[in-house]
N, CA, C and O atoms as a CHARMM CRD file, in Angstrom:
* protein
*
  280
    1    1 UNK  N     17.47200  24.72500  -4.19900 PROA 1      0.00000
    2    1 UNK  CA    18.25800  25.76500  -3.57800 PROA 1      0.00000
    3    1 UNK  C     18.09000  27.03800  -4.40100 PROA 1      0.00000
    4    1 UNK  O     17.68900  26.98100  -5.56300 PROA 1      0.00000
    5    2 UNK  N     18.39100  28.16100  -3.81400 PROA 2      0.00000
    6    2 UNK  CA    17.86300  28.98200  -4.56400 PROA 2      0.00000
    7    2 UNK  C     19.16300  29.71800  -5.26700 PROA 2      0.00000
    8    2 UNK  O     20.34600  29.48300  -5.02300 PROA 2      0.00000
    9    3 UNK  N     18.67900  30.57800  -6.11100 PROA 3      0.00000
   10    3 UNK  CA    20.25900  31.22300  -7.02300 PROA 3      0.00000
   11    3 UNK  C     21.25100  31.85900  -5.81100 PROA 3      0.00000
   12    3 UNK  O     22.41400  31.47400  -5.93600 PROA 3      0.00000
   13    4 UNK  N     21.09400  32.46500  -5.03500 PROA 4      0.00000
   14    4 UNK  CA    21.46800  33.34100  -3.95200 PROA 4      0.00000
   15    4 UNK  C     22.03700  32.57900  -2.65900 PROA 4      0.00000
   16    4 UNK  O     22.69000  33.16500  -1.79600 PROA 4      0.00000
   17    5 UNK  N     21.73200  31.25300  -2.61500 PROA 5      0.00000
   18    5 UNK  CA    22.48000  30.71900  -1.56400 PROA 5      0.00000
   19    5 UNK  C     23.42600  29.84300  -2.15400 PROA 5      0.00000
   20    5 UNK  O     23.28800  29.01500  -3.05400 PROA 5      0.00000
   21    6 UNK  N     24.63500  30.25100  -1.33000 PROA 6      0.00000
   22    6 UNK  CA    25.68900  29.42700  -1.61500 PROA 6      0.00000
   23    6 UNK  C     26.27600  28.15700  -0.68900 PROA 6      0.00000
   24    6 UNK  O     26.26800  28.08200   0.54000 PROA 6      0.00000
   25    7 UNK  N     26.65000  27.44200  -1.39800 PROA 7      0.00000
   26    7 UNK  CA    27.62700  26.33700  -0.70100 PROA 7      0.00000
   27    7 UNK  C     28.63900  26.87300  -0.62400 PROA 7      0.00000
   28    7 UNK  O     29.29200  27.53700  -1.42700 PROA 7      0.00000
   29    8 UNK  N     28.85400  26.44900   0.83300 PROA 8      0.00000
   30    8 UNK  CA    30.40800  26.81000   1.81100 PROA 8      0.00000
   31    8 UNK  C     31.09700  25.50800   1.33600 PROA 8      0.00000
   32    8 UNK  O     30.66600  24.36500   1.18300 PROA 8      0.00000
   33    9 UNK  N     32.42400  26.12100   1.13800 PROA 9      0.00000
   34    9 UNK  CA    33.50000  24.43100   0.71200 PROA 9      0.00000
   35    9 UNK  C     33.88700  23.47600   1.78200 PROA 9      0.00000
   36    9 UNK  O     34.62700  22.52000   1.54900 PROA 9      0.00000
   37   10 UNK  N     33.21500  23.82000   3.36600 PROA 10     0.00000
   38   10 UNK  CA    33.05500  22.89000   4.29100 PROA 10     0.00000
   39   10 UNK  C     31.97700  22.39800   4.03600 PROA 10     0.00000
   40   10 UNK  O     31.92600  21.24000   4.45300 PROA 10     0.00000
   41   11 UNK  N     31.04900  22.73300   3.52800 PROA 11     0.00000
   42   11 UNK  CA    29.98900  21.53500   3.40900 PROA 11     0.00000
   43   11 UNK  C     30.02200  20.63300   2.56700 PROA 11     0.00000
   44   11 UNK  O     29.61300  19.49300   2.78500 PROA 11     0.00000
   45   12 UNK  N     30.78800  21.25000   0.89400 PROA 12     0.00000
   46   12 UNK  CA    31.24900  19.81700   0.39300 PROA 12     0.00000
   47   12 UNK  C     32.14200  19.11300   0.44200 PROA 12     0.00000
   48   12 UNK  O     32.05900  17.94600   0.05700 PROA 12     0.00000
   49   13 UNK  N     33.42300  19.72800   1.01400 PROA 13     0.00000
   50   13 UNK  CA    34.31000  18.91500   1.98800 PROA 13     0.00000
   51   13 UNK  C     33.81900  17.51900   2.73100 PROA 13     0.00000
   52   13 UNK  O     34.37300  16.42000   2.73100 PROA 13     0.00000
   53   14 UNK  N     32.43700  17.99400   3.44200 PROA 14     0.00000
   54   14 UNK  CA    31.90000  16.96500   4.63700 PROA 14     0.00000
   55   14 UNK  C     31.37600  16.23400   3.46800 PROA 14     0.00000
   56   14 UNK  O     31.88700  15.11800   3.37300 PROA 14     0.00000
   57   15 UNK  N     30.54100  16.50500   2.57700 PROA 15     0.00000
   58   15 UNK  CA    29.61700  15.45700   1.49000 PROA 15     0.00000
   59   15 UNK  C     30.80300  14.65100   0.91600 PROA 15     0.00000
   60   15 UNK  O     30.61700  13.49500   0.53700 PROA 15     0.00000
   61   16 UNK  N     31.66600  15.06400   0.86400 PROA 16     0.00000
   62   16 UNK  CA    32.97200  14.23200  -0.25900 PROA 16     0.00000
   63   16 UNK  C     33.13300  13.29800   0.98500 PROA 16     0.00000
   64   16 UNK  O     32.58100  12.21400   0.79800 PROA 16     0.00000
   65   17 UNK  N     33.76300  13.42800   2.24900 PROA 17     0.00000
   66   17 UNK  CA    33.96900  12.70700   3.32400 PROA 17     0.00000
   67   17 UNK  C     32.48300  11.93100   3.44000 PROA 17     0.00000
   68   17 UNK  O     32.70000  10.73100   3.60800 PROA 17     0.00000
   69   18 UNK  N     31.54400  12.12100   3.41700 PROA 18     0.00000
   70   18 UNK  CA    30.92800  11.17000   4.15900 PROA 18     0.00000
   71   18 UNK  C     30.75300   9.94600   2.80700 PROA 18     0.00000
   72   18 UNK  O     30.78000   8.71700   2.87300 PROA 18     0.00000
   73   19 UNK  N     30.59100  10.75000   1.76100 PROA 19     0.00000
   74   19 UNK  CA    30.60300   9.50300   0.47200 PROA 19     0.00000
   75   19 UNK  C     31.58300   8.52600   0.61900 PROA 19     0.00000
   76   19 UNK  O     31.34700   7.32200   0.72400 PROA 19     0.00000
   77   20 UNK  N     32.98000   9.18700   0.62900 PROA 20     0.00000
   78   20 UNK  CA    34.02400   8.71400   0.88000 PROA 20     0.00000
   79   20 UNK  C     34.21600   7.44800   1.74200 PROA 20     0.00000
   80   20 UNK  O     34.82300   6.42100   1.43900 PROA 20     0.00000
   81   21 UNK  N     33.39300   7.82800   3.18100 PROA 21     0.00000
   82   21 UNK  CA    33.22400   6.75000   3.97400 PROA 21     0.00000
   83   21 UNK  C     32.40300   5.84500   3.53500 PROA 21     0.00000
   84   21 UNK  O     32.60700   4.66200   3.80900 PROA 21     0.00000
   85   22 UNK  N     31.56400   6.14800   2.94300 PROA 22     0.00000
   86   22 UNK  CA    30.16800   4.82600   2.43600 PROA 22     0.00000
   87   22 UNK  C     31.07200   3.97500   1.71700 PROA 22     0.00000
   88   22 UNK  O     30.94700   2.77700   1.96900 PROA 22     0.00000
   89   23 UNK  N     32.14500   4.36900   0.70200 PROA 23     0.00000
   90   23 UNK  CA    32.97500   3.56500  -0.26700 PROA 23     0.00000
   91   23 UNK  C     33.72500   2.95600   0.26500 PROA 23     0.00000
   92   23 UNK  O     33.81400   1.84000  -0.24700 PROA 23     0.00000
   93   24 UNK  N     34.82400   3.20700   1.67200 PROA 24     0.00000
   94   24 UNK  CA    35.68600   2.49700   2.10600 PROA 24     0.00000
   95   24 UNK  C     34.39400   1.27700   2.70600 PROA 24     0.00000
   96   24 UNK  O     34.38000   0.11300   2.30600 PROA 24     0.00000
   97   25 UNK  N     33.19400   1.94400   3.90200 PROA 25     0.00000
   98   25 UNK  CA    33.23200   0.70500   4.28100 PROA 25     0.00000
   99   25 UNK  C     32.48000  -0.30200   3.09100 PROA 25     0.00000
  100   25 UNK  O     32.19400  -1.41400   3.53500 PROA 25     0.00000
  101   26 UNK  N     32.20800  -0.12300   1.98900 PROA 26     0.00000
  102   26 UNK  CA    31.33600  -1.09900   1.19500 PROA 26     0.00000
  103   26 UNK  C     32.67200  -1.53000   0.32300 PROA 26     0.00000
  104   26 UNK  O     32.58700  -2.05300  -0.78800 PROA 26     0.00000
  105   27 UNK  N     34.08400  -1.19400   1.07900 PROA 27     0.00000
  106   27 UNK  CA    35.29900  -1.62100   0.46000 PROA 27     0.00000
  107   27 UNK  C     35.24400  -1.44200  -1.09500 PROA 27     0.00000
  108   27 UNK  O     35.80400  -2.28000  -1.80200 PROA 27     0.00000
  109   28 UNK  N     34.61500  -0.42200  -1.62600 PROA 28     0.00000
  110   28 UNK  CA    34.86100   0.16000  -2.81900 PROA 28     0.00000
  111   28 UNK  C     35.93800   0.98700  -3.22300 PROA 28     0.00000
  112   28 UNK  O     36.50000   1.39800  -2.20800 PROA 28     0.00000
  113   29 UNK  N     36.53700   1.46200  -4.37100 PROA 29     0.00000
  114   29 UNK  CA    37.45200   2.30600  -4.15100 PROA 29     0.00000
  115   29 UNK  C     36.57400   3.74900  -4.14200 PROA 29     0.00000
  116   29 UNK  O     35.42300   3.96900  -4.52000 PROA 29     0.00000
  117   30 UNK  N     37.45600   4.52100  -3.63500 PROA 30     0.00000
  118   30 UNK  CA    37.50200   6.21600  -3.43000 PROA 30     0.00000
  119   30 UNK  C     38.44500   6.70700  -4.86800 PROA 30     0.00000
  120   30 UNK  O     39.59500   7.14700  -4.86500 PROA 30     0.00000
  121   31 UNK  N     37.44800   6.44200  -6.18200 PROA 31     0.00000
  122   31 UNK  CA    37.77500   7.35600  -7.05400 PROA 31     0.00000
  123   31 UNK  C     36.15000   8.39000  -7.11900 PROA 31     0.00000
  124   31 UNK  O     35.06400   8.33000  -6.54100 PROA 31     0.00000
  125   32 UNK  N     36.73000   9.21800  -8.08500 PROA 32     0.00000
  126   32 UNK  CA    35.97200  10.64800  -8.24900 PROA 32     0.00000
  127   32 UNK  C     34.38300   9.72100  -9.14700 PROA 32     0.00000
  128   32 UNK  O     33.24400  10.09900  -8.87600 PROA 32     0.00000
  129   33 UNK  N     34.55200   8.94500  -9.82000 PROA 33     0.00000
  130   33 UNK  CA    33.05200   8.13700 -10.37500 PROA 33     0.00000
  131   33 UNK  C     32.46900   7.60000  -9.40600 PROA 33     0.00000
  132   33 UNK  O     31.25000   7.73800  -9.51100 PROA 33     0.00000
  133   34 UNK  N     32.75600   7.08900  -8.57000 PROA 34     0.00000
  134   34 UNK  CA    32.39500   6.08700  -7.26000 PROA 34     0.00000
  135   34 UNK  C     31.25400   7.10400  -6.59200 PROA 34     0.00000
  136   34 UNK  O     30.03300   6.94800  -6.58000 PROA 34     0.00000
  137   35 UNK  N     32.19600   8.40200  -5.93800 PROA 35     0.00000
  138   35 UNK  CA    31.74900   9.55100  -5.26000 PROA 35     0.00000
  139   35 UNK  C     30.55300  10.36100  -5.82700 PROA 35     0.00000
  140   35 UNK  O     29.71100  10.91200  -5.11800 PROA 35     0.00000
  141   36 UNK  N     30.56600  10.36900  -6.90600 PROA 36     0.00000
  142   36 UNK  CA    29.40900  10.68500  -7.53900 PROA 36     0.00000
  143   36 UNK  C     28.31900   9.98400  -7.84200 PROA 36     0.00000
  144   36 UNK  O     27.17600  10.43900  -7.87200 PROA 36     0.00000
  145   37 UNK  N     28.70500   8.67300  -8.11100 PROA 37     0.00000
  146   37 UNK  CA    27.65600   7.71800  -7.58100 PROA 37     0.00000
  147   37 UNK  C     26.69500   7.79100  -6.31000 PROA 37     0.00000
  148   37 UNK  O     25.46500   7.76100  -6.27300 PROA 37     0.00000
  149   38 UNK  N     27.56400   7.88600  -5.34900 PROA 38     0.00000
  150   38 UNK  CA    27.40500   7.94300  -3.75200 PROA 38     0.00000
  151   38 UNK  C     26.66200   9.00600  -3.78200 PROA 38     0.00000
  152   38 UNK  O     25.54400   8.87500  -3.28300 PROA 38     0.00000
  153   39 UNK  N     26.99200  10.22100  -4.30100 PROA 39     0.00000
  154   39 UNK  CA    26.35500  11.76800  -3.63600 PROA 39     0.00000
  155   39 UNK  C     24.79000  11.32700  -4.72800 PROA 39     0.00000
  156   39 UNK  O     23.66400  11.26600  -4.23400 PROA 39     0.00000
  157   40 UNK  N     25.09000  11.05700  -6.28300 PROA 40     0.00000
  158   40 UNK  CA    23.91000  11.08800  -6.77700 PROA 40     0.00000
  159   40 UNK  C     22.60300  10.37900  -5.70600 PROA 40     0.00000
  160   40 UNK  O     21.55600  10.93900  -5.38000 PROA 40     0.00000
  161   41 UNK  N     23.14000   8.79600  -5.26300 PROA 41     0.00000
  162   41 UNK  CA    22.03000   8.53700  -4.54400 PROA 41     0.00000
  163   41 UNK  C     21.45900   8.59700  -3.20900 PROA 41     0.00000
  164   41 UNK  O     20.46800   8.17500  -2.61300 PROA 41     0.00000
  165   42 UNK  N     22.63900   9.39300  -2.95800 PROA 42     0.00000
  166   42 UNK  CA    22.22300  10.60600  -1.38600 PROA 42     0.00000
  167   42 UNK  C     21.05900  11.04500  -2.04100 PROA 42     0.00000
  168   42 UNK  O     19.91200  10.60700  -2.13100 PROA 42     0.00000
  169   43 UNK  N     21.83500  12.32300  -2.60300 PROA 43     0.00000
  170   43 UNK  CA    20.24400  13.45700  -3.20400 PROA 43     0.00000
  171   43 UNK  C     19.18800  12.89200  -3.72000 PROA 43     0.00000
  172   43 UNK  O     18.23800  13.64100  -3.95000 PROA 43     0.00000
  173   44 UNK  N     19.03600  11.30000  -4.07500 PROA 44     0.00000
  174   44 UNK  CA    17.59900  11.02500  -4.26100 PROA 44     0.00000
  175   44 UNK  C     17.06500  10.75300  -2.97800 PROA 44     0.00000
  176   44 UNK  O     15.83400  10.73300  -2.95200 PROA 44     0.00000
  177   45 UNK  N     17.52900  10.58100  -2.12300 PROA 45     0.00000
  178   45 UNK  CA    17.04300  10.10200  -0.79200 PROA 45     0.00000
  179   45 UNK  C     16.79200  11.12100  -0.21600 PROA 45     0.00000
  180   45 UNK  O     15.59600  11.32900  -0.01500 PROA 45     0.00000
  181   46 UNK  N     17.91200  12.27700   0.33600 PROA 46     0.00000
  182   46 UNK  CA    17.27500  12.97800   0.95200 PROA 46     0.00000
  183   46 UNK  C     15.59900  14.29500   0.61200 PROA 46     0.00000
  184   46 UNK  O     15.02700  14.63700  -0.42300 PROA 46     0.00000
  185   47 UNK  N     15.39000  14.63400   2.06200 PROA 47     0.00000
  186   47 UNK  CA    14.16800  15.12100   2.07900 PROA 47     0.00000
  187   47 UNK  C     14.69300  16.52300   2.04300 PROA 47     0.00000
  188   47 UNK  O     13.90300  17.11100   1.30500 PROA 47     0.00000
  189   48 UNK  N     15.40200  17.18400   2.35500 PROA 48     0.00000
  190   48 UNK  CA    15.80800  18.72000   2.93100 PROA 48     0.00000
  191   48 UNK  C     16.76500  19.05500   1.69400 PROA 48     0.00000
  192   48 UNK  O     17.78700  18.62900   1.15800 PROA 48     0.00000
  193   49 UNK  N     15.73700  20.16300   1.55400 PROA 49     0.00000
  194   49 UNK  CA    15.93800  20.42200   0.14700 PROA 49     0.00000
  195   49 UNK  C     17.70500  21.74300   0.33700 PROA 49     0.00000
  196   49 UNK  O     18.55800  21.75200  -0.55100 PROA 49     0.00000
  197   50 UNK  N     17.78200  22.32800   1.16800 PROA 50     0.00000
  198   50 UNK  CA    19.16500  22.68200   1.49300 PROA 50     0.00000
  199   50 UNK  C     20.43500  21.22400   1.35000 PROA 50     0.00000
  200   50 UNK  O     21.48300  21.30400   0.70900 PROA 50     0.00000
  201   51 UNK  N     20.01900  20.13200   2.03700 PROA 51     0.00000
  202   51 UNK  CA    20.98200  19.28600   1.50000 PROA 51     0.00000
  203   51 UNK  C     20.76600  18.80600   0.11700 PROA 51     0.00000
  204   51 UNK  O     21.79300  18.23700  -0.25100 PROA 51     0.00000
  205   52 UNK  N     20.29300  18.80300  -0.35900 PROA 52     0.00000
  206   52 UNK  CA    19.77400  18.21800  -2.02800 PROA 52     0.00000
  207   52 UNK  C     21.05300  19.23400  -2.58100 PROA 52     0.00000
  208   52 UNK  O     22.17000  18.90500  -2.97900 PROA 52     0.00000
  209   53 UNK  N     20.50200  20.45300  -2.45900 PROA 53     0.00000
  210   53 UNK  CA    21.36900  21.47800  -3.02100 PROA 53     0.00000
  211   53 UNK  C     23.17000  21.76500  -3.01400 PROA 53     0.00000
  212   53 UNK  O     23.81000  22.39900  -3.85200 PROA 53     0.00000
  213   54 UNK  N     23.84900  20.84200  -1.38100 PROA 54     0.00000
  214   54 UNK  CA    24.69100  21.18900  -1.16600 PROA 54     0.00000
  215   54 UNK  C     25.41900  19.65200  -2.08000 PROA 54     0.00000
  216   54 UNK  O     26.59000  19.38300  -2.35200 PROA 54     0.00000
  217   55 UNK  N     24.31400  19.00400  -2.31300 PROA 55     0.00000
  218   55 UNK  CA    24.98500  17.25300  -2.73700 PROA 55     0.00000
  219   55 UNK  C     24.91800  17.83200  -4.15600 PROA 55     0.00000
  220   55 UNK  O     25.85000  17.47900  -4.87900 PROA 55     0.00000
  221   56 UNK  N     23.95900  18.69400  -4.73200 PROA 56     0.00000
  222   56 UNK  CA    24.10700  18.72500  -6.39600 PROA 56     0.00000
  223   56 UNK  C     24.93300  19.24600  -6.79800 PROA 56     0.00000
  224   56 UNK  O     25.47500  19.06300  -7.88800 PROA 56     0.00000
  225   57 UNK  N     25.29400  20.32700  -5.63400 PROA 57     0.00000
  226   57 UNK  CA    26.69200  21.29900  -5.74700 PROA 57     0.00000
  227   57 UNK  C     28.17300  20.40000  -5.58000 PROA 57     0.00000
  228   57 UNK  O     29.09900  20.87100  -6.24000 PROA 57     0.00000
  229   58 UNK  N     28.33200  19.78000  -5.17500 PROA 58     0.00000
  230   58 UNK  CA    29.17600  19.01300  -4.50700 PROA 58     0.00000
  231   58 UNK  C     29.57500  17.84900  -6.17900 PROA 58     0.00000
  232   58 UNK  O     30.73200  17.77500  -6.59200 PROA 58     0.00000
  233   59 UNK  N     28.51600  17.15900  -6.81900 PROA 59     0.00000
  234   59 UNK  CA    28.78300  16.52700  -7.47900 PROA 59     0.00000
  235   59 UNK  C     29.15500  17.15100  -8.91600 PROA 59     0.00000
  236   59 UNK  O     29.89600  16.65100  -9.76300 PROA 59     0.00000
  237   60 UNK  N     28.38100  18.49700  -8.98500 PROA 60     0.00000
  238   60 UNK  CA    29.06300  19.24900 -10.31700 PROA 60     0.00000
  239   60 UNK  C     30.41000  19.89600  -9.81700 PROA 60     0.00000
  240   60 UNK  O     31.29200  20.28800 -10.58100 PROA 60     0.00000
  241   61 UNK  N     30.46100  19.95800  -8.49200 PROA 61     0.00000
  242   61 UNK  CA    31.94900  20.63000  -8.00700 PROA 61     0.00000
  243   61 UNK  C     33.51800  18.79000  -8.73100 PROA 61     0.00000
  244   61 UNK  O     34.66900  18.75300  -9.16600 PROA 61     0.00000
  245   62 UNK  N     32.71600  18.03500  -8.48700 PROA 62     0.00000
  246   62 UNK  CA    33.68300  16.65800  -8.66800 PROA 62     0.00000
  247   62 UNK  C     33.78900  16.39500 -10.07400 PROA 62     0.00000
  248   62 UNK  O     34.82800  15.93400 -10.54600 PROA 62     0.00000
  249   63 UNK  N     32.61300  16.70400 -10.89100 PROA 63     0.00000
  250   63 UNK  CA    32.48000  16.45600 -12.15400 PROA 63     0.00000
  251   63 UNK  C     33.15200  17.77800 -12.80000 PROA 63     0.00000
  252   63 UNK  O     33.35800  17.60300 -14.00100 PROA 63     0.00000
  253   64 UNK  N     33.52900  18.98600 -12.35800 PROA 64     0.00000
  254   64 UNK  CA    34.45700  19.88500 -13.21000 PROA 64     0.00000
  255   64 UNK  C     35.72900  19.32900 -13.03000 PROA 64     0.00000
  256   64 UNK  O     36.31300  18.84900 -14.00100 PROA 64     0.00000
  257   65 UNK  N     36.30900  19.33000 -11.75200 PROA 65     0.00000
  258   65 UNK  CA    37.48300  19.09300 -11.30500 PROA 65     0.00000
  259   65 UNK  C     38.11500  17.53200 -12.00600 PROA 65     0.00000
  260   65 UNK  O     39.34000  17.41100 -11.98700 PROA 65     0.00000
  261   66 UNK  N     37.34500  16.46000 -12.56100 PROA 66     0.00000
  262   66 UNK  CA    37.14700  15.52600 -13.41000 PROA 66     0.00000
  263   66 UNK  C     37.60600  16.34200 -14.59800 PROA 66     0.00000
  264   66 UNK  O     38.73500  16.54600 -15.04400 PROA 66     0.00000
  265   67 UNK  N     36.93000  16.57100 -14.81600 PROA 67     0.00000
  266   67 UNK  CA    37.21100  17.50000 -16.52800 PROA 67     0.00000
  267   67 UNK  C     38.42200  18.58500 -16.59800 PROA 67     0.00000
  268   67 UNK  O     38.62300  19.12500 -17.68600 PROA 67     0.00000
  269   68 UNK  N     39.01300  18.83200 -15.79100 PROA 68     0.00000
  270   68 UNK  CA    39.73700  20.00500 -15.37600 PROA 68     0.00000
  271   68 UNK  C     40.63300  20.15500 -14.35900 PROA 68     0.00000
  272   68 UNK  O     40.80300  21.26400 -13.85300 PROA 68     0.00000
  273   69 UNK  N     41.42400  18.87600 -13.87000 PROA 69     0.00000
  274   69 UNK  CA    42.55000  19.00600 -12.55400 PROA 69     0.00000
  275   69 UNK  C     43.39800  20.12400 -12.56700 PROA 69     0.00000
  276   69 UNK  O     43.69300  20.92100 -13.45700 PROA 69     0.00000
  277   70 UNK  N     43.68400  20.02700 -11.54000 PROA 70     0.00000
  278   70 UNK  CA    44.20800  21.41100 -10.46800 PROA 70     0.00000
  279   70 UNK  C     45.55400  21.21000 -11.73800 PROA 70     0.00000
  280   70 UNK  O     46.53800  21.94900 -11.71700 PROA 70     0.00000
């Protein structure tokens, strides 16, 4: 992704939700390590390098908020 494009917080909204779903149905829990698990091995999979970008964003967005709650 390039320096200049940004992630909208609906798109990692949707990446947190869809991880989210991979964990309920593999009846895992929905903590913040799990989710990052999940997004890390999204972004090795996917091909489209705009989603790569919105999942790498998404997992350093989970990994501050980890380090740093509201």
């Amino acid at each position: 992704m390039n320096e200049d494009e940004h992630v909208l917080p609906e798109e990692i909204h949707e990446a947190i939700g869809l991880a989210a779903t991979y964990l309920m149905n593999s009846r895992l829990p929905v903590k913040a390590d799990n989710l990052i698990m999940v997004l890390r091995a999204q972004e090795i999979m996917v091909t489209c390098s705009r989603q790569r970008g919105v999942l790498e964003a998404t997992r350093h967005y989970l990994d501050k908020r980890m380090k740093k709650p509201l």
